[in-house]
N, CA, C and O atoms as a DFTB+ gen file, in Angstrom:
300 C
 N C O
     1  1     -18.882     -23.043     -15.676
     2  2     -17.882     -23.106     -14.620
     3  2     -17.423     -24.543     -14.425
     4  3     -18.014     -25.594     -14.675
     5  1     -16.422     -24.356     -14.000
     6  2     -15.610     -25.876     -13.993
     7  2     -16.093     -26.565     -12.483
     8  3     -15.964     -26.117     -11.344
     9  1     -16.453     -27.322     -12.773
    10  2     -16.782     -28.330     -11.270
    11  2     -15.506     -28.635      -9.995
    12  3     -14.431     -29.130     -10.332
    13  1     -15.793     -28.277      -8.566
    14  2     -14.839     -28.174      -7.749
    15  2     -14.736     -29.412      -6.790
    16  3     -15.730     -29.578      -6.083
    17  1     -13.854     -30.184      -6.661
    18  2     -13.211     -31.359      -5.941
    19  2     -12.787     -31.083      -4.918
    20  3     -11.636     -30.646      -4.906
    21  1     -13.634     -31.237      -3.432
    22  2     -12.483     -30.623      -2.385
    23  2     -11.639     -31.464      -1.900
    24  3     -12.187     -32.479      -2.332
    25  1     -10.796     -31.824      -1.380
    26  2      -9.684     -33.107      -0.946
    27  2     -10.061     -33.470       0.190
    28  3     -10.094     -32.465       0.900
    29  1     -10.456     -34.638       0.921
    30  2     -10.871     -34.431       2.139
    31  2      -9.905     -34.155       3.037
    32  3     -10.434     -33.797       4.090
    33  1      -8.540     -34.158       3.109
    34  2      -7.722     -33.390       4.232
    35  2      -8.244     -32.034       3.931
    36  3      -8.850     -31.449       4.829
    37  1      -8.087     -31.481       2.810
    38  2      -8.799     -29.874       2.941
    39  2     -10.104     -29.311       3.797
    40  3     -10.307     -28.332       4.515
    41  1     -10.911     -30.495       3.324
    42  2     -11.973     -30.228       4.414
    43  2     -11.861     -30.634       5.598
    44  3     -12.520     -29.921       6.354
    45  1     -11.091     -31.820       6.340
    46  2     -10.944     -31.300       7.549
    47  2     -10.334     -29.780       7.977
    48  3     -10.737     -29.050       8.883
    49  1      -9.015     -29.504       6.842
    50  2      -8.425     -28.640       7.403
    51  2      -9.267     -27.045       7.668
    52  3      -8.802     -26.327       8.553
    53  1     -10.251     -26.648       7.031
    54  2     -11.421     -25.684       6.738
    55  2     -12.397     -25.958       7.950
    56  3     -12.799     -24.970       8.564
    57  1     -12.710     -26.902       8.251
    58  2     -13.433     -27.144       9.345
    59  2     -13.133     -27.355      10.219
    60  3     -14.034     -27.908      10.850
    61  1     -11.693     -27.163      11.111
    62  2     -11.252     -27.333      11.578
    63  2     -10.945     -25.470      11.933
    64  3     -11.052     -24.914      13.026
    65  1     -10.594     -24.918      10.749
    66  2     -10.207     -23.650      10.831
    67  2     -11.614     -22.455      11.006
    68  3     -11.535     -21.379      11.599
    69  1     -12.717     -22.946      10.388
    70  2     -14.111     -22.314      11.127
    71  2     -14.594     -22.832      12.264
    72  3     -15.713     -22.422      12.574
    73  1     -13.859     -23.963      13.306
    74  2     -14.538     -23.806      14.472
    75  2     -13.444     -23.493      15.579
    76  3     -13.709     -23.555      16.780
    77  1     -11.807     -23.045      14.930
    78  2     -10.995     -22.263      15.452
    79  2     -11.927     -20.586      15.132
    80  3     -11.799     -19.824      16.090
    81  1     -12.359     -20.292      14.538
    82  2     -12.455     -19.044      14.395
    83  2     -14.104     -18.658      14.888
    84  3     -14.490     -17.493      14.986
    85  1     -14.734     -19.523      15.092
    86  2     -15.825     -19.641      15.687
    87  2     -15.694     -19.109      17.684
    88  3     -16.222     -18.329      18.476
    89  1     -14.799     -19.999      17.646
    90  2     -14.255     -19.616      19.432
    91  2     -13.645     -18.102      19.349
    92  3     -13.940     -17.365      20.290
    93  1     -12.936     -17.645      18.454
    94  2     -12.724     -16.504      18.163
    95  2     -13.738     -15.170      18.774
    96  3     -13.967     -14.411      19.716
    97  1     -14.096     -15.582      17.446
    98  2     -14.949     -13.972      17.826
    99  2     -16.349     -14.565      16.788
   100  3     -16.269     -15.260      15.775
   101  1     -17.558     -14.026      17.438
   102  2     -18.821     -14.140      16.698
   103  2     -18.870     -14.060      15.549
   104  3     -18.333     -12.970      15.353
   105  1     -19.183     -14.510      14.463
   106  2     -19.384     -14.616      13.139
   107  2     -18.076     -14.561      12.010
   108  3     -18.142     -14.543      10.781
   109  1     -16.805     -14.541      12.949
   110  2     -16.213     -14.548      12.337
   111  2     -15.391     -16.190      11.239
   112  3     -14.462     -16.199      10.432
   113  1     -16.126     -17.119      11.658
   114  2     -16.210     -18.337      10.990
   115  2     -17.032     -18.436       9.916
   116  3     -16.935     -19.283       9.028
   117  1     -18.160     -17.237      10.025
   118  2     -19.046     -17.003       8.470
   119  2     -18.272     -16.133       7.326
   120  3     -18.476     -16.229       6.116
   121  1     -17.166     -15.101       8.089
   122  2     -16.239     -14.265       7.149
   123  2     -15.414     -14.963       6.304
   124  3     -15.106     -14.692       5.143
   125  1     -14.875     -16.482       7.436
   126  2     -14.171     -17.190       6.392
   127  2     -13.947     -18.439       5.365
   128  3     -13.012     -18.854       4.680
   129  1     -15.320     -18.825       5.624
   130  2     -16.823     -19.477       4.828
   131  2     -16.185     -18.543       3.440
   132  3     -15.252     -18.631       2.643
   133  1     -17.665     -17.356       3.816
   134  2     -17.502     -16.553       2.307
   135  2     -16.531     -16.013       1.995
   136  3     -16.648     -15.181       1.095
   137  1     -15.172     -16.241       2.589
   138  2     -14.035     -15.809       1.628
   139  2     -13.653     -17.144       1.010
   140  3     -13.198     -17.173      -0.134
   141  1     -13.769     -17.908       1.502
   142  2     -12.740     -18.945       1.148
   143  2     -14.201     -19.679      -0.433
   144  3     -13.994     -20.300      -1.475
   145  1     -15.236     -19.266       0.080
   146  2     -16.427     -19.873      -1.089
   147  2     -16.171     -18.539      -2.367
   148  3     -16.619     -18.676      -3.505
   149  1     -15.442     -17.375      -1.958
   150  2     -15.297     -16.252      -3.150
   151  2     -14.257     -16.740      -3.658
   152  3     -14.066     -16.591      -4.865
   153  1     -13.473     -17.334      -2.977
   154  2     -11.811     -17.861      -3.908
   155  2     -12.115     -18.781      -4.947
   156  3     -11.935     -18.664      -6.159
   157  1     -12.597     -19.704      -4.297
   158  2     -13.402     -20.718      -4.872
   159  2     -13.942     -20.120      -6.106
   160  3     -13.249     -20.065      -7.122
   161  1     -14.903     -19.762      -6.072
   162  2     -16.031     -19.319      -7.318
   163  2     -14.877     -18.851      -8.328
   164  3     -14.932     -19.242      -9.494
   165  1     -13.759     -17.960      -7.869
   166  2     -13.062     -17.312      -8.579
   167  2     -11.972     -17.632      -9.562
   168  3     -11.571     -17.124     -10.609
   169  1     -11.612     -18.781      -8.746
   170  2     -10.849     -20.184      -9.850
   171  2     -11.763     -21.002     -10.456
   172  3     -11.391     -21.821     -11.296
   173  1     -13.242     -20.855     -10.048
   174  2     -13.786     -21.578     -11.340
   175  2     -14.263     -20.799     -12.462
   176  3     -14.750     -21.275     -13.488
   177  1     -14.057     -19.312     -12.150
   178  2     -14.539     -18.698     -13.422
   179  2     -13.133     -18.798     -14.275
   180  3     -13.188     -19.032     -15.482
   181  1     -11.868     -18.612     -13.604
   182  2     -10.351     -18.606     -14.134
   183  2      -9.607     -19.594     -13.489
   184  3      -9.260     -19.549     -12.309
   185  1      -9.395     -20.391     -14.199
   186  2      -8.853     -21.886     -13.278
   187  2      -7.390     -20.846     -13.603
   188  3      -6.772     -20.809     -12.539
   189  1      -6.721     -20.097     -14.567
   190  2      -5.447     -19.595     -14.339
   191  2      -5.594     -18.860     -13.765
   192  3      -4.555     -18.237     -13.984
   193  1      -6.292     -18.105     -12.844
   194  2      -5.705     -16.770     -12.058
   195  2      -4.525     -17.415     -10.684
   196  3      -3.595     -16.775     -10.194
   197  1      -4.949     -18.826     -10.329
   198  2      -3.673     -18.560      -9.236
   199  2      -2.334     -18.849      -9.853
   200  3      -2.238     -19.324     -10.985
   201  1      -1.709     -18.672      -9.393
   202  2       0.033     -18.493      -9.584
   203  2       0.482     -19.918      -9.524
   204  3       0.215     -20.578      -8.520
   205  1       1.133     -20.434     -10.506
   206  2       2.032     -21.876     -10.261
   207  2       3.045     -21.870      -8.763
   208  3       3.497     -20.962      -8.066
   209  1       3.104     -23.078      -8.715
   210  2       3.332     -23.692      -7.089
   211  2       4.835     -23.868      -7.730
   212  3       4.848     -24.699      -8.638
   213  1       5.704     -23.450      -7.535
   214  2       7.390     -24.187      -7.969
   215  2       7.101     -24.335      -9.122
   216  3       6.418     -23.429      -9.598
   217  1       7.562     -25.759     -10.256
   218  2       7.775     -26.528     -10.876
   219  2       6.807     -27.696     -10.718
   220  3       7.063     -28.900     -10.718
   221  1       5.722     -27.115     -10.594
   222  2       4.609     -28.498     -10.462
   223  2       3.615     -27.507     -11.156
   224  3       3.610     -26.277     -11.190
   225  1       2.465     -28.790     -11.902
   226  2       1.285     -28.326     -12.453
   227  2       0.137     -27.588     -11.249
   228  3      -0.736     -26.806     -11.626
   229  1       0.295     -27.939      -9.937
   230  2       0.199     -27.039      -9.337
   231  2      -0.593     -25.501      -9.256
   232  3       0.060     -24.668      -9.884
   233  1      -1.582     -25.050      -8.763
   234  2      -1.574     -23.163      -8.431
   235  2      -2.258     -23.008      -7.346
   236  3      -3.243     -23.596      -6.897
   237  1      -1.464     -21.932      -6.882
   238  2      -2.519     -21.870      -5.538
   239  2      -3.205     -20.084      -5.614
   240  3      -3.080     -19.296      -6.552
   241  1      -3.585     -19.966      -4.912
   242  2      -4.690     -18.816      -4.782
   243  2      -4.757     -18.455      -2.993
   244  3      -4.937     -19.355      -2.172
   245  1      -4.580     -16.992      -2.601
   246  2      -4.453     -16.950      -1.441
   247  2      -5.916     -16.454      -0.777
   248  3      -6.428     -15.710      -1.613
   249  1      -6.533     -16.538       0.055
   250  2      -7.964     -16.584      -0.033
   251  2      -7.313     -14.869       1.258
   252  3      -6.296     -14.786       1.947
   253  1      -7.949     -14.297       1.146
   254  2      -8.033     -12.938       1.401
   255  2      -8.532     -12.389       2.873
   256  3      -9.138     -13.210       3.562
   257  1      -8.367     -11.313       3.313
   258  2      -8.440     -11.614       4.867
   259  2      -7.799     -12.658       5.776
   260  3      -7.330     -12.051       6.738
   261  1      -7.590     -13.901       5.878
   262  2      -7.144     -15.039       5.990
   263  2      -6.268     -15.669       5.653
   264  3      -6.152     -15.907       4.450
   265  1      -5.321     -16.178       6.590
   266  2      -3.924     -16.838       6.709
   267  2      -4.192     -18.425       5.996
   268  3      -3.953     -19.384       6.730
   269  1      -4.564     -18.635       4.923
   270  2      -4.756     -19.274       4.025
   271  2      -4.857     -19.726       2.578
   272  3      -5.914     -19.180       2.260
   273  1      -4.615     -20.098       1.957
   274  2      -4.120     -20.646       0.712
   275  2      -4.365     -22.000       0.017
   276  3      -3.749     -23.061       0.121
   277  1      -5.598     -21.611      -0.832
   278  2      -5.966     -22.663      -1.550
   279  2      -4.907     -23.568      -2.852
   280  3      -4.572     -22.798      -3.752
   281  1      -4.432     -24.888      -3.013
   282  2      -3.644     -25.115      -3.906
   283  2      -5.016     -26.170      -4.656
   284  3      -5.929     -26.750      -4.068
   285  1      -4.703     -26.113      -6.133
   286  2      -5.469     -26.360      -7.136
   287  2      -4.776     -27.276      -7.906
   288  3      -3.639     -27.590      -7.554
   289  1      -5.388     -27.873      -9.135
   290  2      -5.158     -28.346     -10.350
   291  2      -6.105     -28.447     -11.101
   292  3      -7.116     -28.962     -10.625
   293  1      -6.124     -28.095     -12.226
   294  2      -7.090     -28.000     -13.367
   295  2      -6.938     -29.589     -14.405
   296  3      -6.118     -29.979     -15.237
   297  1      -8.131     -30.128     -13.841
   298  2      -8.012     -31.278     -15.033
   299  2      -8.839     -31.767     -15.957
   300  3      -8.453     -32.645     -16.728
């Protein structure tokens, strides 16, 4: 599997978005943990499964349950 780089604006933006969803509703900041860690795993088994972004090297991947969207590059 290909080794994963997170950006640190991404990780604020993720941690920011599990302790919005934490105030939410109970455990629902662990639902989007393990979705967003299944997307993950899932572009490193297929760095092509997400879809090109426009005209940029670019892909993003939409992480499931969740109003979110991982963007990538394979290098």
């Amino acid at each position: 599997m290909k080794p994963v780089i997170i950006h640190s604006q991404a990780r604020v933006d993720l941690d920011e978005a599990i302790a919005f969803y934490d105030r939410q509703r109970t455990a629902l900041e662990l639902d989007l943990k393990t979705a967003v860690e299944r997307a993950i795993g899932r572009i490193q088994q297929n760095p092509q499964l997400g879809a090109r972004y426009n005209a940029t090297d670019l892909r993003y991947f939409i992480v499931r349950r969740f109003p979110y969207v991982i963007f990538y590059s394979e290098l």
